[in-house]
Structures are given as structure tokens and as C-alpha cells.
Backbone bond lengths (Angstrom), bond angles and torsions (degrees), N, CA, C in turn:
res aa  C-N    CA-C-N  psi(-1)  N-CA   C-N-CA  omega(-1)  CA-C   N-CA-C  phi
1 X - - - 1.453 - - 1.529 109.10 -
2 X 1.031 126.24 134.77 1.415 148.21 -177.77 1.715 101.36 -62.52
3 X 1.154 120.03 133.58 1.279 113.23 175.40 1.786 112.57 -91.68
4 X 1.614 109.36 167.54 1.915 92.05 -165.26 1.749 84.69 -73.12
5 X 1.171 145.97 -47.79 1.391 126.61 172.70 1.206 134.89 7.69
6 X 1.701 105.93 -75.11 0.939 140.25 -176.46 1.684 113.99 -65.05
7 X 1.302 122.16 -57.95 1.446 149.95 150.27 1.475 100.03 -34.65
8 X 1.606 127.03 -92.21 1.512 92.78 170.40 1.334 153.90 -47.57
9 X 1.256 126.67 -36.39 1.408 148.64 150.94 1.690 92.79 -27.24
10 X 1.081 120.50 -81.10 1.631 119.85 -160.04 1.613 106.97 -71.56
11 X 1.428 117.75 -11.86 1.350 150.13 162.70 1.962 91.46 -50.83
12 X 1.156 116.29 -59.46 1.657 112.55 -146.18 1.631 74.62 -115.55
13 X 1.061 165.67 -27.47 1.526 171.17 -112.80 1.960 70.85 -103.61
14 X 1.654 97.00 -72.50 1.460 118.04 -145.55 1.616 87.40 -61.36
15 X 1.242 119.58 -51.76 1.641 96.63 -170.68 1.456 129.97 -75.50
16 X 1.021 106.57 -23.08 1.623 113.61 162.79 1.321 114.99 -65.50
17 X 1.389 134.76 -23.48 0.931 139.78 150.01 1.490 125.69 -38.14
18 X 1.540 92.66 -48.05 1.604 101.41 -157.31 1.468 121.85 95.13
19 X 1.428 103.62 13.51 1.744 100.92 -166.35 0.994 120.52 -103.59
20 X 1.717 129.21 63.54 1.742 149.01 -143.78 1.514 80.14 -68.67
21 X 1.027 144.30 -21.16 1.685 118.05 -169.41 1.540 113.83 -80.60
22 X 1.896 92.68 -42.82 1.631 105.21 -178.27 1.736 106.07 -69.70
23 X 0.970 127.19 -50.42 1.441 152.62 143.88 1.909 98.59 4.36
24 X 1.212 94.77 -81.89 1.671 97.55 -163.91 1.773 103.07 -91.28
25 X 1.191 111.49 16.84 1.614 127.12 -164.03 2.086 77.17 -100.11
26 X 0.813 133.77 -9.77 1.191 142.03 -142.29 1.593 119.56 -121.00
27 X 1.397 96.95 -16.27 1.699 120.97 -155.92 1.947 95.35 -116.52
28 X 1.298 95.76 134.98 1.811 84.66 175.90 1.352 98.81 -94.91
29 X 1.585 110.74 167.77 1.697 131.77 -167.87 1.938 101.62 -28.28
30 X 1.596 104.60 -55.54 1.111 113.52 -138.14 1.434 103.27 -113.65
31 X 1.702 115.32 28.43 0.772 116.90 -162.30 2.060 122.66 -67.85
32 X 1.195 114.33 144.41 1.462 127.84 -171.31 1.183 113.84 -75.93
33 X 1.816 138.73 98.55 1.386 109.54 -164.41 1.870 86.55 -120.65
34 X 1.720 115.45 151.23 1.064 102.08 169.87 1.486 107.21 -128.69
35 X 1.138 127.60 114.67 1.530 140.36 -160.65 1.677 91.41 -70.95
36 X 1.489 94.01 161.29 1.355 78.65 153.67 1.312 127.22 -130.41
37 X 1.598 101.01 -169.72 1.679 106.42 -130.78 1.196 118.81 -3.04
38 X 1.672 107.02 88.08 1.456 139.24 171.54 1.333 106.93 -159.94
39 X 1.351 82.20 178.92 1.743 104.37 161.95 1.232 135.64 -58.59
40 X 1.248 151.87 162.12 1.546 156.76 171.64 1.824 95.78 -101.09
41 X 0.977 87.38 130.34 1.695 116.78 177.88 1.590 102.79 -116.59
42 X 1.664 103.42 138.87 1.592 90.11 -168.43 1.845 82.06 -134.31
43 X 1.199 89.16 120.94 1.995 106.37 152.78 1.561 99.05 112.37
44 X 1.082 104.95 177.75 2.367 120.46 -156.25 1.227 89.43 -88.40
45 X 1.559 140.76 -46.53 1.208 111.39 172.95 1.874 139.15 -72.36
46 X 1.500 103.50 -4.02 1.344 109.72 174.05 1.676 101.20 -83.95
47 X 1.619 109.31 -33.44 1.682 88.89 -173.24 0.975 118.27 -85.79
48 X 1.783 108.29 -13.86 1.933 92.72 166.32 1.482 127.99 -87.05
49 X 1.642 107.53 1.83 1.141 109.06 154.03 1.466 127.06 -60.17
50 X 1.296 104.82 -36.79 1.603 129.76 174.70 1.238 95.61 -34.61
51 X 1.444 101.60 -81.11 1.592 133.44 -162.85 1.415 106.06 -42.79
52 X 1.170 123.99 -43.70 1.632 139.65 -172.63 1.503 100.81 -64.86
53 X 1.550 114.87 -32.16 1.436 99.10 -159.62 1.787 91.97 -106.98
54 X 1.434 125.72 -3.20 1.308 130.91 -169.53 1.591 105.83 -107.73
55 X 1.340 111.53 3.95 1.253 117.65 171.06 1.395 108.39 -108.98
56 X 1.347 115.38 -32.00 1.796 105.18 164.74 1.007 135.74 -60.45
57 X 1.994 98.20 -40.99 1.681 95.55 174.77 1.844 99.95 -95.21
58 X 0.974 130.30 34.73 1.874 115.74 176.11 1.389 121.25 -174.96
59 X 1.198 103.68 112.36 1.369 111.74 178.25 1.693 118.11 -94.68
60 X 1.379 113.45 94.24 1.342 114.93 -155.84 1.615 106.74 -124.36
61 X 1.159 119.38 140.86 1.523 137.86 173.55 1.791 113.24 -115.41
62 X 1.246 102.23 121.71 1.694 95.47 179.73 2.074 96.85 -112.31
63 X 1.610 69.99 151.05 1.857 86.92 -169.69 1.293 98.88 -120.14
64 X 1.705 130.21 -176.23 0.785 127.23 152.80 1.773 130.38 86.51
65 X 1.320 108.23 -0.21 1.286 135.29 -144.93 1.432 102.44 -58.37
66 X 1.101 145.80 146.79 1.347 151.48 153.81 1.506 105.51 -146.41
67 X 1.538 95.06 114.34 1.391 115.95 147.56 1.443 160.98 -141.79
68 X 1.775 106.90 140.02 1.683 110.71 -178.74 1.070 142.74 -73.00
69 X 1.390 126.72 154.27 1.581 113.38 165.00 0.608 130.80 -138.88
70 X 1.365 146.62 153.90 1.482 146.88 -134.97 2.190 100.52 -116.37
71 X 1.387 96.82 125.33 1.307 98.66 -171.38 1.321 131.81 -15.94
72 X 1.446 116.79 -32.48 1.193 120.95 -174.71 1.863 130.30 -109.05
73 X 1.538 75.19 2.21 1.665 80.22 173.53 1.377 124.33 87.06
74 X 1.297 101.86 -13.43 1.581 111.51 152.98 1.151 154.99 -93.72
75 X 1.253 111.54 14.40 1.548 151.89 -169.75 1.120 133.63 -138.17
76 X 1.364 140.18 109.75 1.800 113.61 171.65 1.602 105.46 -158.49
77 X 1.237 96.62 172.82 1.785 93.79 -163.65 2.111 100.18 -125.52
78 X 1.302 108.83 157.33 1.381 112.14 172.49 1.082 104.32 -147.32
79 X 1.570 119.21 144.87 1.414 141.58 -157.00 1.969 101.54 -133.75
80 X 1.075 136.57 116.13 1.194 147.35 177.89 1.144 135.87 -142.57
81 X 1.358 125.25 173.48 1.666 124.03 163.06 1.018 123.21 -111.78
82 X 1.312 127.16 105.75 1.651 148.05 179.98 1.876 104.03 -63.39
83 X 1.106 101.55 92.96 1.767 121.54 -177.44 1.781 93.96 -91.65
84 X 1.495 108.60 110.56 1.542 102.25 -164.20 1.731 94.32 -156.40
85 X 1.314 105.93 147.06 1.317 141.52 -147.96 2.095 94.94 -129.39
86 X 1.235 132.04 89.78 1.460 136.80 149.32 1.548 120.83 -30.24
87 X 0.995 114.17 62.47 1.667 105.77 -175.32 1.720 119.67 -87.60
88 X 0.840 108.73 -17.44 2.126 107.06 -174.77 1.698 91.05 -159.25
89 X 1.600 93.32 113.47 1.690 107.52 -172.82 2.043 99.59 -55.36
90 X 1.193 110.24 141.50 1.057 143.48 154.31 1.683 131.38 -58.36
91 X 1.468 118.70 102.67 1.776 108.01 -167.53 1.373 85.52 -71.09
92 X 1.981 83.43 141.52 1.186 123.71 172.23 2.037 114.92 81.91
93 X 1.726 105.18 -4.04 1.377 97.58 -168.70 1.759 89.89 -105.98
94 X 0.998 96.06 177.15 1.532 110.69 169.97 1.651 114.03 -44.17
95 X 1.091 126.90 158.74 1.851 116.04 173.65 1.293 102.42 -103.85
96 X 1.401 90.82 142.98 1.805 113.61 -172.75 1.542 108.15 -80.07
97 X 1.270 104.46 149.66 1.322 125.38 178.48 1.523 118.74 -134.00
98 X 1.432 112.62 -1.82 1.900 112.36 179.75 1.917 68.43 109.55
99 X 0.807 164.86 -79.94 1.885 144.90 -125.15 1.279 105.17 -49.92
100 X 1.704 72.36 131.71 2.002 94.99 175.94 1.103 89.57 -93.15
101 X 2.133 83.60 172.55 1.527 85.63 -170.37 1.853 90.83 -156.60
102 X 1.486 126.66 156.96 1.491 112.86 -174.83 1.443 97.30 -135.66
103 X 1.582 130.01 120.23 0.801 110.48 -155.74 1.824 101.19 -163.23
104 X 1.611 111.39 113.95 1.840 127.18 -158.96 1.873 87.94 -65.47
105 X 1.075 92.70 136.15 1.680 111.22 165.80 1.497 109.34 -145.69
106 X 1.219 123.03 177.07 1.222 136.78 172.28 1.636 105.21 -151.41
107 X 1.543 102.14 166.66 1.222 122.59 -170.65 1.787 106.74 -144.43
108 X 1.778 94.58 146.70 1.551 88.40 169.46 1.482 102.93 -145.02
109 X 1.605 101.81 172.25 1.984 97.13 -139.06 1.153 85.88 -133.44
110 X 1.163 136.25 166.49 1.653 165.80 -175.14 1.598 110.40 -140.26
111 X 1.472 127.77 73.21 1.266 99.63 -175.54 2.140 115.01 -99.31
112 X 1.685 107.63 159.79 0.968 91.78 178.90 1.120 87.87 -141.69
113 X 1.971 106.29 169.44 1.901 111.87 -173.94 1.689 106.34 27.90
114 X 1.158 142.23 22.75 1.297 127.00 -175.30 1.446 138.64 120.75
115 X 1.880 87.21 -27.56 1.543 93.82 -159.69 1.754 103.32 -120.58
116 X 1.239 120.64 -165.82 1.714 93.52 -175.43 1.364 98.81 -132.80
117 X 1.488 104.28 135.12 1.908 132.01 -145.12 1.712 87.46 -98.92
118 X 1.039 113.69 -60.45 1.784 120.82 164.84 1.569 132.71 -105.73
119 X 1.164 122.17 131.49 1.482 120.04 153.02 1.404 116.91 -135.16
120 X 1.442 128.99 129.24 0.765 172.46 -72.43 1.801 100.27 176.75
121 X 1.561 120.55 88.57 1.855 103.80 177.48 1.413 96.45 -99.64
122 X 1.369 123.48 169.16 1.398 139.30 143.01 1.487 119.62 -154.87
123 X 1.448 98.12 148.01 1.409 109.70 -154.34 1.839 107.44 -142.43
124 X 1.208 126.87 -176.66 1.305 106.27 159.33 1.801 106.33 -121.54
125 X 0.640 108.43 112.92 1.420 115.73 171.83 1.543 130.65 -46.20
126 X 1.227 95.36 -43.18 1.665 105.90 -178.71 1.656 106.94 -73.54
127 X 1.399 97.82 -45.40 1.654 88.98 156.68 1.116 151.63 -58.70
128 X 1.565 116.79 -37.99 1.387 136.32 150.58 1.687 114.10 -34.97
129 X 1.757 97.56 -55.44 1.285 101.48 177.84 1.496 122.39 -53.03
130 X 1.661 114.81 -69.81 1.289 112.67 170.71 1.665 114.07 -53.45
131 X 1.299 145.94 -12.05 1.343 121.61 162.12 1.676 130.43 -67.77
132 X 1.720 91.28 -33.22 1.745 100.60 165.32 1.671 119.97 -72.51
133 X 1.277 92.01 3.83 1.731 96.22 -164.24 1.266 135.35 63.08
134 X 1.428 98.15 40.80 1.935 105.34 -171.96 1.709 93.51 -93.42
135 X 1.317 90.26 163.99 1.719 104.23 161.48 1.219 148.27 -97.02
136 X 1.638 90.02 -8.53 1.635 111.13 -159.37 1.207 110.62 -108.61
């Protein structure tokens, strides 16, 4: 059995990559996603809808990676830096202009058989905001 380590690691491997196939190749059927400050979306075709619409507006690289795991291998958390590029304004966010932006988040994981059943983002928003230069 794959440890969640391992599973996240190839978890963020695949998206920094860019490799939405290996990426959601990664995610079980029914998987639990909880955006943040949002809603929870449940199963692989809502998060690659996600993905579809988070790849138009953001071109983002995370650095910095550190990650935990929870004794049993079914749990683990990652802490990073979201290296990200504003490309196609966002309803309701500020309007994009190309502004980067660098910005610590973390994540927490649910893994099962291998693959990860939940994730869990958080971010700060108000910061995000003031780096794009929004007001709202």
C-alpha cells in the first residue's frame, strides 16, 4: 500500500507538472474536495471540472512543499507556496491582468487504496486579494 506521503507527493508531482490525466488518475470516484471558503464538491468529475475552470483563470506552481502523515497512513497534511500567475478574471474576484501573486497555503488529505478520497485547501483570501490588487 502506498503511503499518503507518497500519494501526495505524486498528488502535487502531477500538478506542477500539468499532468490533469496523472493528476485526477490519483483521485478516487467519489472523491471529497473542500475548496476554499466554499463548498465541498463530491466525485472526479466535479474536480476536474474545478480544474478546467482553475486552469483558465491560473497558472500556478507550488514550491516549498512539506509533507505529514498521520500515523496510520490515512491522513496527511501539506504546507506550500502557491507561485501563481492571474490569467482570466474570476466571477466575483478582482479582474485579471497577468498579476502574480506568492502566496503560503496548506492542504489536508484523506487517502484511500492509494489515491486521495478528500482534500481539504486553505488559503487566505484577503491576501490573494490585495496581491492582485482587488478591493473587495
Amino acid at each position: 500500500m502506498a503511503s499518503a506521503s507518497n500519494t501526495i507527493r505524486a498528488y502535487y508531482d502531477a500538478f506542477n507538472a500539468g499532468d490533469m490525466d496523472r493528476f485526477l488518475e490519483l483521485l478516487t470516484e467519489d472523491v471529497a474536495h473542500d475548496i476554499n471558503q466554499g463548498e465541498r464538491q463530491v466525485g472526479k468529475q466535479a474536480f476536474a471540472k474545478f480544474m478546467d475552470h482553475m486552469n483558465r483563470c491560473y497558472r500556478e506552481e507550488l514550491t516549498d512543499l512539506v509533507i505529514m502523515e498521520g500515523p496510520d497512513g490515512t491522513r496527511g497534511a501539506a504546507e506550500f507556496i502557491v507561485n501563481g500567475a492571474y490569467l482570466a478574471t474570476d466571477e466575483g474576484l478582482p479582474e485579471a491582468k497577468g498579476q502574480t501573486y506568492r502566496l503560503p497555503a496548506g492542504a489536508f488529505f484523506e487517502i484511500r487504496d492509494g489515491k486521495v478520497a478528500r482534500i481539504s485547501n486553505y488559503y487566505s483570501l484577503p491576501d490573494w486579494i490585495s496581491q492582485v490588487g482587488g478591493s473587495n
